[in-house]
Backbone as ProteinMPNN parsed JSONL, in Angstrom:
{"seq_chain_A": "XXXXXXXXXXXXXXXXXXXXXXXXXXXXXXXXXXXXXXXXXXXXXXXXXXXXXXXXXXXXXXXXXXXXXXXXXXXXXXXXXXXXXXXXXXXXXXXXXXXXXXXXXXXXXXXXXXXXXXXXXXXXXXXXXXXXXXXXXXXXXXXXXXXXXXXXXXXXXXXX", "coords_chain_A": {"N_chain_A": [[0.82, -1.136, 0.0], [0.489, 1.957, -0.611], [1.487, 5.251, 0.157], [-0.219, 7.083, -0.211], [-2.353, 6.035, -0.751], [-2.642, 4.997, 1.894], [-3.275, 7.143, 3.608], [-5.751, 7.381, 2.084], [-7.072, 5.558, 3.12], [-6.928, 5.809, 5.795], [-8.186, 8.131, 5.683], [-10.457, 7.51, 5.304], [-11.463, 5.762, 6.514], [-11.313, 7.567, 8.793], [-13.168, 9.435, 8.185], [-15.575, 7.777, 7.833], [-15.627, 6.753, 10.541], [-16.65, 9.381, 11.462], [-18.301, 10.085, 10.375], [-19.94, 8.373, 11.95], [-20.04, 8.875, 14.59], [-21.403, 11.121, 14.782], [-23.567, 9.773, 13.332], [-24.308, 8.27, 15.412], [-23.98, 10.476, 17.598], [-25.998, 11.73, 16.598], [-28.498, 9.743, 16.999], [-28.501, 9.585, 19.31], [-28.646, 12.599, 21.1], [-31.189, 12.351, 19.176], [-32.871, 10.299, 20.812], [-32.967, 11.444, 23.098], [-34.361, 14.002, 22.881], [-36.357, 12.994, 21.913], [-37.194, 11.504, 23.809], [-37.393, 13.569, 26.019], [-39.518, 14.63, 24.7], [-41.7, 12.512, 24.822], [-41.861, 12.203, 27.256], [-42.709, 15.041, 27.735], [-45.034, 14.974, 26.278], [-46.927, 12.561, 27.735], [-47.123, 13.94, 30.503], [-48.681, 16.352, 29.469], [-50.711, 14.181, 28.675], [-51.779, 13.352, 30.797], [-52.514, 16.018, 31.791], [-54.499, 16.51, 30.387], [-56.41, 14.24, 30.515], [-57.064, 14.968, 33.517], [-58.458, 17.185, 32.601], [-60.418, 16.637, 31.141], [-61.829, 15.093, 32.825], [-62.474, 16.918, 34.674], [-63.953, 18.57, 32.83], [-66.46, 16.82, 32.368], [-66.712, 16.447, 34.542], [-68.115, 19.066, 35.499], [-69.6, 19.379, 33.547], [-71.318, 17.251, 34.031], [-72.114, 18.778, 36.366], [-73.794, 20.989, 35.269], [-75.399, 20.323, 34.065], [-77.061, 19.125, 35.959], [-78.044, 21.544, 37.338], [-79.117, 22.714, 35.306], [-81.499, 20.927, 35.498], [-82.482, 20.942, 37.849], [-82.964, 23.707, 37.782], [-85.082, 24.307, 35.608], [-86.846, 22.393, 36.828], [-87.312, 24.325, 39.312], [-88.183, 26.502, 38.042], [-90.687, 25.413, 36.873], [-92.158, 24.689, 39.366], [-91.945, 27.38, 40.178], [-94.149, 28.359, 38.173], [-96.084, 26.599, 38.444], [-96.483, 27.627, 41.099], [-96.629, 30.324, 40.731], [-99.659, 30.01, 39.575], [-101.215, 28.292, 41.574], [-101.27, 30.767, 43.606], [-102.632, 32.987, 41.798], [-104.946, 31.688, 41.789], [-106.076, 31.842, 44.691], [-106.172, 34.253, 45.428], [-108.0, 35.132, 43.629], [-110.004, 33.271, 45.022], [-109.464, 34.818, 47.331], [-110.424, 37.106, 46.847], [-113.483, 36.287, 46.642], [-114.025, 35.511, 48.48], [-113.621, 37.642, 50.035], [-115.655, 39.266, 49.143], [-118.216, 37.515, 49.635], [-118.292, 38.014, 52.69], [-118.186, 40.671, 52.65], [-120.429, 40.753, 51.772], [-122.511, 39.029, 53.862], [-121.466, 41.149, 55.919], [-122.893, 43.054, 55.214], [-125.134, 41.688, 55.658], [-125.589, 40.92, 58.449], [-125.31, 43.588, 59.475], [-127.76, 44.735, 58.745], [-129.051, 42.37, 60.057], [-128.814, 43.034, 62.803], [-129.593, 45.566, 62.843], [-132.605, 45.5, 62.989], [-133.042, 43.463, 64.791], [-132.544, 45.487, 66.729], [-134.716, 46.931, 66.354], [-136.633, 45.087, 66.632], [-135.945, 44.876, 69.529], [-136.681, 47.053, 71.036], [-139.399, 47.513, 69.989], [-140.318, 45.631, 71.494], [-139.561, 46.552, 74.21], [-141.685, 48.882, 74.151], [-143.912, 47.348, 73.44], [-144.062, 45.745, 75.696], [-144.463, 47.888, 77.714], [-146.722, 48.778, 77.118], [-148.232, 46.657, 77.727], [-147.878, 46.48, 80.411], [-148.825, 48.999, 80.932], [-151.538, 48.171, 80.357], [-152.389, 46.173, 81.675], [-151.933, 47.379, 84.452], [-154.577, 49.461, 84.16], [-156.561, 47.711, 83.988], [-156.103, 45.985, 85.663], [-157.122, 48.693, 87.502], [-159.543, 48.741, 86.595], [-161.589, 46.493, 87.303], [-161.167, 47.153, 90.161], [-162.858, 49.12, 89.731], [-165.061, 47.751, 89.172], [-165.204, 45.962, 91.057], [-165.58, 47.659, 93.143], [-167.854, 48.518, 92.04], [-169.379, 46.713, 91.974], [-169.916, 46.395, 94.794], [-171.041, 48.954, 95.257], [-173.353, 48.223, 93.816], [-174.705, 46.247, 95.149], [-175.021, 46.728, 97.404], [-176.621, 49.148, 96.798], [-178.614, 47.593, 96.105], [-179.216, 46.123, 98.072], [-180.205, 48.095, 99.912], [-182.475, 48.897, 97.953], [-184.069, 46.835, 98.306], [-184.602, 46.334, 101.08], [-186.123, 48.816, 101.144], [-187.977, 48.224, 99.517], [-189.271, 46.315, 100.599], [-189.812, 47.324, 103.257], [-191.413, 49.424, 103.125]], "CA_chain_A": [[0.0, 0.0, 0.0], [1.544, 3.384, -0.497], [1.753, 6.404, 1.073], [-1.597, 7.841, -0.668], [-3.197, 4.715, -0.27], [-2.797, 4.432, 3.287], [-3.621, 8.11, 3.665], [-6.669, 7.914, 1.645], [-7.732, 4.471, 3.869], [-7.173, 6.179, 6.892], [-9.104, 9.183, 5.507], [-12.029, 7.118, 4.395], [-11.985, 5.147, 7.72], [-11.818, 8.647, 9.702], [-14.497, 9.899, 7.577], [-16.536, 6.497, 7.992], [-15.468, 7.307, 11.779], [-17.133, 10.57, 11.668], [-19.657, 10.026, 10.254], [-20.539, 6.806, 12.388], [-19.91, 9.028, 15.714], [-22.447, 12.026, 14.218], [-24.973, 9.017, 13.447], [-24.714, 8.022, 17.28], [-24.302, 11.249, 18.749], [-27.612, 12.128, 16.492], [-29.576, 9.227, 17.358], [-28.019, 10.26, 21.587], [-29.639, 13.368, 21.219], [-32.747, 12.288, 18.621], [-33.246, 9.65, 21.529], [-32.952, 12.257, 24.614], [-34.949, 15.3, 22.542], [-37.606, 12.056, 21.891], [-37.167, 11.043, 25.576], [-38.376, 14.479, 26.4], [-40.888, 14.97, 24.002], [-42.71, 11.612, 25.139], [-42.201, 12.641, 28.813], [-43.549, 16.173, 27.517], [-46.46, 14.039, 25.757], [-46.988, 11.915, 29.037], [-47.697, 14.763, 31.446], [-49.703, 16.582, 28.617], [-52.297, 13.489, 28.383], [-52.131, 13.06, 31.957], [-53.502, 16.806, 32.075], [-55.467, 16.63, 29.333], [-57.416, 13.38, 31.099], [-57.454, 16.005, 34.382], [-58.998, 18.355, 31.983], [-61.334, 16.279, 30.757], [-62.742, 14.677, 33.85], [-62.468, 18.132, 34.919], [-64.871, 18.519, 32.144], [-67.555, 15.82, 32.319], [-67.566, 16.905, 36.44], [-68.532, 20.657, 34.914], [-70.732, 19.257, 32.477], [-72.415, 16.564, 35.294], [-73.164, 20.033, 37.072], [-74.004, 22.084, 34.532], [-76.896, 19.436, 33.606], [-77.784, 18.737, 37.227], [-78.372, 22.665, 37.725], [-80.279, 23.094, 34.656], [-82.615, 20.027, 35.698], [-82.88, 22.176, 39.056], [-83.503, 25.423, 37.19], [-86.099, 23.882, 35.14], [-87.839, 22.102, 38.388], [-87.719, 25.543, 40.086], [-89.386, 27.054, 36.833], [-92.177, 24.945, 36.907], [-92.724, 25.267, 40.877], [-92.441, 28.77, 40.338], [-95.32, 28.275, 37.434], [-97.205, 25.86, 39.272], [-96.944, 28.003, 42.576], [-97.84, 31.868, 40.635], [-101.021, 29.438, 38.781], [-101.824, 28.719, 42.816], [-101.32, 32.507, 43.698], [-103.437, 33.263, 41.308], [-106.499, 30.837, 42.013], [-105.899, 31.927, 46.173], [-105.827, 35.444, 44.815], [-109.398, 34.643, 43.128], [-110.484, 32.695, 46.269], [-109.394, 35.624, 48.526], [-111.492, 38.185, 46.341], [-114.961, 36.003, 46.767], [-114.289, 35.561, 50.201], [-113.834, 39.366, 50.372], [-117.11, 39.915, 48.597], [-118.741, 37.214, 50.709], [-117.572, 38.433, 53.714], [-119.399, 42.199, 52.738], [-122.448, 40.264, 51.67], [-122.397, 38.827, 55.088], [-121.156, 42.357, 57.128], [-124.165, 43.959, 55.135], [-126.855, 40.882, 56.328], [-125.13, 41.271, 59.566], [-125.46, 44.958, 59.695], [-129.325, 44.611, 58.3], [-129.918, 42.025, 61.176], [-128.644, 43.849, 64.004], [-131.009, 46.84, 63.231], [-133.825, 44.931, 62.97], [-132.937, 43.335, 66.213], [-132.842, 46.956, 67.802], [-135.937, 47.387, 66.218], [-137.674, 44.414, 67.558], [-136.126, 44.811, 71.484], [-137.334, 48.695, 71.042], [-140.916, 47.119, 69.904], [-140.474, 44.809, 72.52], [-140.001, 47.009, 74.982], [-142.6, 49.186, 74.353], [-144.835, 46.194, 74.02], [-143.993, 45.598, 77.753], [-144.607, 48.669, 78.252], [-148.287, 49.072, 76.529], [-148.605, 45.372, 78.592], [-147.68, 46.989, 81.494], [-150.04, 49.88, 81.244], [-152.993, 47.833, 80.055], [-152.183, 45.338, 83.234], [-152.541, 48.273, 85.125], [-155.638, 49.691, 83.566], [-157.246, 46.192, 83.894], [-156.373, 46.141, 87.257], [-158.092, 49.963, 87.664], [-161.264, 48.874, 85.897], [-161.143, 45.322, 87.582], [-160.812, 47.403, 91.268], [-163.798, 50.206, 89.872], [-165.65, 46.684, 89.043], [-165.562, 45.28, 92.066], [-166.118, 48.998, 93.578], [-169.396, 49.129, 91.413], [-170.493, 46.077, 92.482], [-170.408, 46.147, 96.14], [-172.167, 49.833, 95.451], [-174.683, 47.962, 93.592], [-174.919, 44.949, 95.958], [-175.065, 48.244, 98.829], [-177.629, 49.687, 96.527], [-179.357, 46.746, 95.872], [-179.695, 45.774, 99.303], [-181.047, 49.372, 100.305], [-183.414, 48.322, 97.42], [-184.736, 45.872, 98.852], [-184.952, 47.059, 102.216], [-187.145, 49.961, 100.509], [-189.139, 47.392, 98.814], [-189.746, 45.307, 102.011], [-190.612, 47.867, 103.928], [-192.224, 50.187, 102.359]], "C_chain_A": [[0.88, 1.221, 0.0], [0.912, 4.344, 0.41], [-0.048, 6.798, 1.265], [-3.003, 7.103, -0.241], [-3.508, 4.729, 1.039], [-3.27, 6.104, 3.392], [-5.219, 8.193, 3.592], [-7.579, 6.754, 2.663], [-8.208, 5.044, 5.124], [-8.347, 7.732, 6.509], [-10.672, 8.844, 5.697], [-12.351, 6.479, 6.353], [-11.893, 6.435, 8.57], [-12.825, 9.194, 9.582], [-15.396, 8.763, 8.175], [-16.553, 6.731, 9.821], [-16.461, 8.485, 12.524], [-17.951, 10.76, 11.685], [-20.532, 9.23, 11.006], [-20.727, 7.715, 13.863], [-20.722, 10.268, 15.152], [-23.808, 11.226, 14.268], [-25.254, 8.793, 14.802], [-24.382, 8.942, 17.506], [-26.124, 12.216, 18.304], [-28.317, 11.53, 16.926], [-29.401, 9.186, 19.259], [-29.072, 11.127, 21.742], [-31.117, 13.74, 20.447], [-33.359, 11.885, 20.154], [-33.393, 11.018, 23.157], [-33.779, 13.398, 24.519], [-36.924, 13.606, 22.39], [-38.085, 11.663, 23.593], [-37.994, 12.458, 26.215], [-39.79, 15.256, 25.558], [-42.031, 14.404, 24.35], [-43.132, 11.865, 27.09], [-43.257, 13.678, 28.701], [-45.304, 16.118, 27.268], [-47.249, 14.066, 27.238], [-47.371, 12.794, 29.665], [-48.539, 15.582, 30.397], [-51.267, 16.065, 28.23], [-52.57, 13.125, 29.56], [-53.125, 14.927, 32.331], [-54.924, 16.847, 31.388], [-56.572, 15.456, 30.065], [-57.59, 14.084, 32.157], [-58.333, 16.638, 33.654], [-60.532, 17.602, 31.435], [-62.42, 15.784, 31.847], [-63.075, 15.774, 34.448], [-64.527, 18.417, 34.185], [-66.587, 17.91, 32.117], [-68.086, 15.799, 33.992], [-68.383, 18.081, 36.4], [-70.06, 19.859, 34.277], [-71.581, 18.603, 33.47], [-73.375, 18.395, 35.937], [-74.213, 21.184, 36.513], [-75.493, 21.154, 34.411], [-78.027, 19.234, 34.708], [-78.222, 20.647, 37.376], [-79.583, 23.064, 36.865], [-81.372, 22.587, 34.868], [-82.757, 20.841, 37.265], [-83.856, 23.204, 38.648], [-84.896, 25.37, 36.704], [-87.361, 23.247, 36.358], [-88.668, 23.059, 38.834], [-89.085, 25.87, 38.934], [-90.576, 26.504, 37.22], [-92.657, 25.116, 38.179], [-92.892, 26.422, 40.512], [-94.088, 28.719, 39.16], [-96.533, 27.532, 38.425], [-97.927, 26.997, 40.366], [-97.788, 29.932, 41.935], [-99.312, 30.771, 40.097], [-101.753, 29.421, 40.723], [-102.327, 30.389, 43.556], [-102.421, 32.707, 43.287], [-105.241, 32.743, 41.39], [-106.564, 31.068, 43.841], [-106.287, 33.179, 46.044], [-107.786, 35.657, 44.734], [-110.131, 34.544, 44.497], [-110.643, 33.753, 47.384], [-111.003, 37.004, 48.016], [-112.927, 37.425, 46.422], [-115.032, 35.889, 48.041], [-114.65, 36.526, 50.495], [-115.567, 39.676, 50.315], [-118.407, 38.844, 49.639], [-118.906, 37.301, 51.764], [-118.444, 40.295, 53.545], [-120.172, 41.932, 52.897], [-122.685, 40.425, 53.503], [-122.355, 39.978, 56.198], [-122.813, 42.869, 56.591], [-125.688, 43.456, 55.45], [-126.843, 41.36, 57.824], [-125.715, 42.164, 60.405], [-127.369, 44.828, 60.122], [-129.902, 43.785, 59.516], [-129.614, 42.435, 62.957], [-129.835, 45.301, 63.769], [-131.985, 46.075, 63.317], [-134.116, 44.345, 64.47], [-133.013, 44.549, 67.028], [-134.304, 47.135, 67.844], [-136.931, 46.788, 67.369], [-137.128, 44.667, 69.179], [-136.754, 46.102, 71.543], [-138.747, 48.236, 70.733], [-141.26, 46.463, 70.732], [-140.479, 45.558, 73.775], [-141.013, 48.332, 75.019], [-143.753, 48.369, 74.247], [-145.34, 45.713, 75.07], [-144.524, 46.529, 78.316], [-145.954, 49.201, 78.028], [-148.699, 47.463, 77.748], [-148.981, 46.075, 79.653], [-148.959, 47.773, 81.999], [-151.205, 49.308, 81.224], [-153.498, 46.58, 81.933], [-152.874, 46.06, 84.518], [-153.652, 49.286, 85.16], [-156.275, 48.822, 83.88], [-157.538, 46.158, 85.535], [-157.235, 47.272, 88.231], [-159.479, 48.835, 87.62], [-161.607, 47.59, 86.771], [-161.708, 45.684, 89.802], [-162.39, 48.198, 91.087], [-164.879, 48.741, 89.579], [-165.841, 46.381, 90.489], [-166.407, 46.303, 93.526], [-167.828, 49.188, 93.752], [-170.274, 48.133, 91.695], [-171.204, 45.94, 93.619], [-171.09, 47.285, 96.431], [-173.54, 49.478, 94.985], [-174.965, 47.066, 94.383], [-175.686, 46.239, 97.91], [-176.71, 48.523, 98.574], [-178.819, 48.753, 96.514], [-180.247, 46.397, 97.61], [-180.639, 46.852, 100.175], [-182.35, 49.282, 99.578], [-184.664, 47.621, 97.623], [-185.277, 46.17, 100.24], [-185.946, 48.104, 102.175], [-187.802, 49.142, 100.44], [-189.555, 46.901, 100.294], [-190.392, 45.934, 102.665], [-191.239, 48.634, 104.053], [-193.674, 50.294, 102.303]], "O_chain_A": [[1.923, 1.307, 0.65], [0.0, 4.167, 1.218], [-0.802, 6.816, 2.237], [-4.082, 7.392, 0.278], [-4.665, 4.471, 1.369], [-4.336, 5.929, 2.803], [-5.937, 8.726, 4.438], [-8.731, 7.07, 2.958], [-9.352, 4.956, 5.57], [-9.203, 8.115, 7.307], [-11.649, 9.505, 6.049], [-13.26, 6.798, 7.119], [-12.788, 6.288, 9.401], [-13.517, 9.528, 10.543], [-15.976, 9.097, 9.208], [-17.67, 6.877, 10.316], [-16.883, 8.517, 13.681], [-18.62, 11.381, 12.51], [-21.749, 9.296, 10.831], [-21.699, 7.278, 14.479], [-19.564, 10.561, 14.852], [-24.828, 11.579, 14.859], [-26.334, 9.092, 15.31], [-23.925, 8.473, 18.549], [-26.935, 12.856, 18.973], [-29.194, 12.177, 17.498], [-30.177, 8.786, 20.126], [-30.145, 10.838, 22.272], [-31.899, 14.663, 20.674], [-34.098, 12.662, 20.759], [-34.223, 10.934, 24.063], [-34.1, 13.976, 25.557], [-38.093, 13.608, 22.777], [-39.158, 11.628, 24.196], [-39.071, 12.359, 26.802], [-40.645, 16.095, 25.84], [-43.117, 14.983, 24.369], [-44.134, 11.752, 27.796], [-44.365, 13.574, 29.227], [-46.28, 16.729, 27.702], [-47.882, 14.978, 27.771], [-48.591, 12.677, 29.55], [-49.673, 15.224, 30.717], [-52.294, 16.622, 27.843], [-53.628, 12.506, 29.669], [-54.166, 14.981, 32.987], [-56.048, 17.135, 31.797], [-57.717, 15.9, 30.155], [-58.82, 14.131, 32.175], [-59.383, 16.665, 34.297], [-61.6, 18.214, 31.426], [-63.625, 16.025, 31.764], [-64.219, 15.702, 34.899], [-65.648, 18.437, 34.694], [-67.612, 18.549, 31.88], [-69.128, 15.424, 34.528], [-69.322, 18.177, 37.19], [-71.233, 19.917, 34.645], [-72.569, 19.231, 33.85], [-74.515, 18.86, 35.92], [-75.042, 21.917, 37.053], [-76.572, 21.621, 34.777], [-79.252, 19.182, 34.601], [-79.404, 20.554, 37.709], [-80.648, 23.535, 37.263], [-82.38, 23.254, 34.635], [-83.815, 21.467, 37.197], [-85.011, 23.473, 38.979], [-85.785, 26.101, 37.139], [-88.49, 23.69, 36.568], [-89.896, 23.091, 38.904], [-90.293, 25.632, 38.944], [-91.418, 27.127, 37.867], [-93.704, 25.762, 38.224], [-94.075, 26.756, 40.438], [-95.113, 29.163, 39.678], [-97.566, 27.979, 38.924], [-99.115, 27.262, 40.55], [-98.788, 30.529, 42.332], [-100.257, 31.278, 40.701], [-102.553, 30.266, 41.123], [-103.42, 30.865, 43.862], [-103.365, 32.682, 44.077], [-106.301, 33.309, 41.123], [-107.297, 30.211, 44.334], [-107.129, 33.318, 46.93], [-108.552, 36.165, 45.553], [-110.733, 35.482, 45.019], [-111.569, 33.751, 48.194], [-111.993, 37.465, 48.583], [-113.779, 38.279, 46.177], [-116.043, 36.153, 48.692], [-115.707, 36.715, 51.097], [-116.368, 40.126, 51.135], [-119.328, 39.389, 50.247], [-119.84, 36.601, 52.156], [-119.149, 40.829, 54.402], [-120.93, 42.34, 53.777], [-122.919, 41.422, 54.186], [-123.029, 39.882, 57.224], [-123.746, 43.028, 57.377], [-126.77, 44.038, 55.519], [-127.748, 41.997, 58.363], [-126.323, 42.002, 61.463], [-127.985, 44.827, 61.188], [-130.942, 44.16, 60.057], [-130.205, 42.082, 63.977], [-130.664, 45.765, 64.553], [-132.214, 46.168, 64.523], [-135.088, 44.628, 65.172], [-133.638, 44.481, 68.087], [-135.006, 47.382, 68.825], [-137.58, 47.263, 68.302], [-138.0, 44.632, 70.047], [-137.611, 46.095, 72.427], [-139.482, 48.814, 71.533], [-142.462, 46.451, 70.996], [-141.406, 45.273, 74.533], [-141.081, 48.835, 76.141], [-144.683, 48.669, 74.997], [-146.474, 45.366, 75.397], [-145.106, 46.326, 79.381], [-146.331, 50.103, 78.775], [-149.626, 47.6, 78.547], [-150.158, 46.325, 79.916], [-149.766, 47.524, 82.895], [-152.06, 49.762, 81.983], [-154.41, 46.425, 82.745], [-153.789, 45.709, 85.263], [-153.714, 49.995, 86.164], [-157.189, 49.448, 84.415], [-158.52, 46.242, 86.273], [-157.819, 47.012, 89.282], [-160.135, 48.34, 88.536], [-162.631, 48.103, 87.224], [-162.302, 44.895, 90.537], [-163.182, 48.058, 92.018], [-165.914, 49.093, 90.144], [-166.927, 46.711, 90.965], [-167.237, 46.011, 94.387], [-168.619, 49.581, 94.61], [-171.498, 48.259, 91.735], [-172.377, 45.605, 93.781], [-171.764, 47.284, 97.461], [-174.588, 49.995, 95.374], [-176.192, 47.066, 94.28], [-176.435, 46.243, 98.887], [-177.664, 48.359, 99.334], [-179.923, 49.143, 96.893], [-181.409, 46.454, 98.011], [-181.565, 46.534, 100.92], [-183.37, 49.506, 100.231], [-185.826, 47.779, 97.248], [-186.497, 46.222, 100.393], [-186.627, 48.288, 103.183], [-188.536, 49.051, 101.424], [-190.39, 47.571, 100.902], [-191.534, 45.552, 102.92], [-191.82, 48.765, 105.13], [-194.205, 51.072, 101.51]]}, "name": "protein", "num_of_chains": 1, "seq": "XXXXXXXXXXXXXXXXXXXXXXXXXXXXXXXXXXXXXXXXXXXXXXXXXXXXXXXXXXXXXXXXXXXXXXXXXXXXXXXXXXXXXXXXXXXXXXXXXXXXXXXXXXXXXXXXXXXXXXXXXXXXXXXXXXXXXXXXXXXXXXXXXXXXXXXXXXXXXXXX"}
């Protein structure tokens, strides 16, 4: 082998060298830039599954609130439709409730009336009681003057 020869051998095998220690120090740092990419990955889909359950706990609530919201709604519908028919209910009461003050009213005078007729009733009783009893007293008066007279009557007649 000559000079050139061995020159160009050792060239080719330094080159082949060079290139061989470039391929492994690329696939060193492919492997260590991959190594942190998949780590990078790795905690990425570990948030990303946080994020998601995250998600589907949000969304659970979000669904459970609206089925709330909606509930309420209708109570609140249901309960103004009550309102409203209590509402009703209160206003005939009301008006029944005048009727009533104005029978009320109407039979309390009437009641004055009648104890005020009543007691002058008693009181025409009263007098006639005592009138009765007069005429009753001039009765018994008039008889024992006619029973008086009568007897003087007679006494005339007899002896006469």
């Amino acid at each position: 082998m000559s000079f050139l020869g061995k020159n160009i051998n050792l060239a080719l095998v330094a080159t082949i060298l060079i290139v061989v220690l470039l391929a492994v120090g690329s696939a060193v740092l492919y492997q260590q830039g991959l190594s942190k990419r998949t780590h990078d990955y790795e905690l990425a889909s570990g948030n990303l599954s946080q994020c998601l359950t995250s998600v589907d706990n949000y969304r659970s609530r979000l669904e459970k609130t609206q089925s709330d919201l909606n509930s309420t709604s209708a109570d609140i519908s249901k309960y103004d439709t009550l309102y409203e028919q209590k509402v009703a209910e209160l206003k005939s009461t009301q008006q029944d409730l005048s009727s009533t003050q104005g029978q009320l009213n109407a039979m309390t005078l009437q009641k004055e009336q009648f104890k005020n007729l009543y007691s002058q009733s008693l009181l025409n009783l009263s007098a006639q009681q005592n009138t009765i009893e007069d005429l009753n007293d001039q009765i018994k008066s008039l008889k024992s003057t006619l029973n008086a007279v009568q007897d003087e009557l007679d006494t005339c007649q007899s002896g006469g």
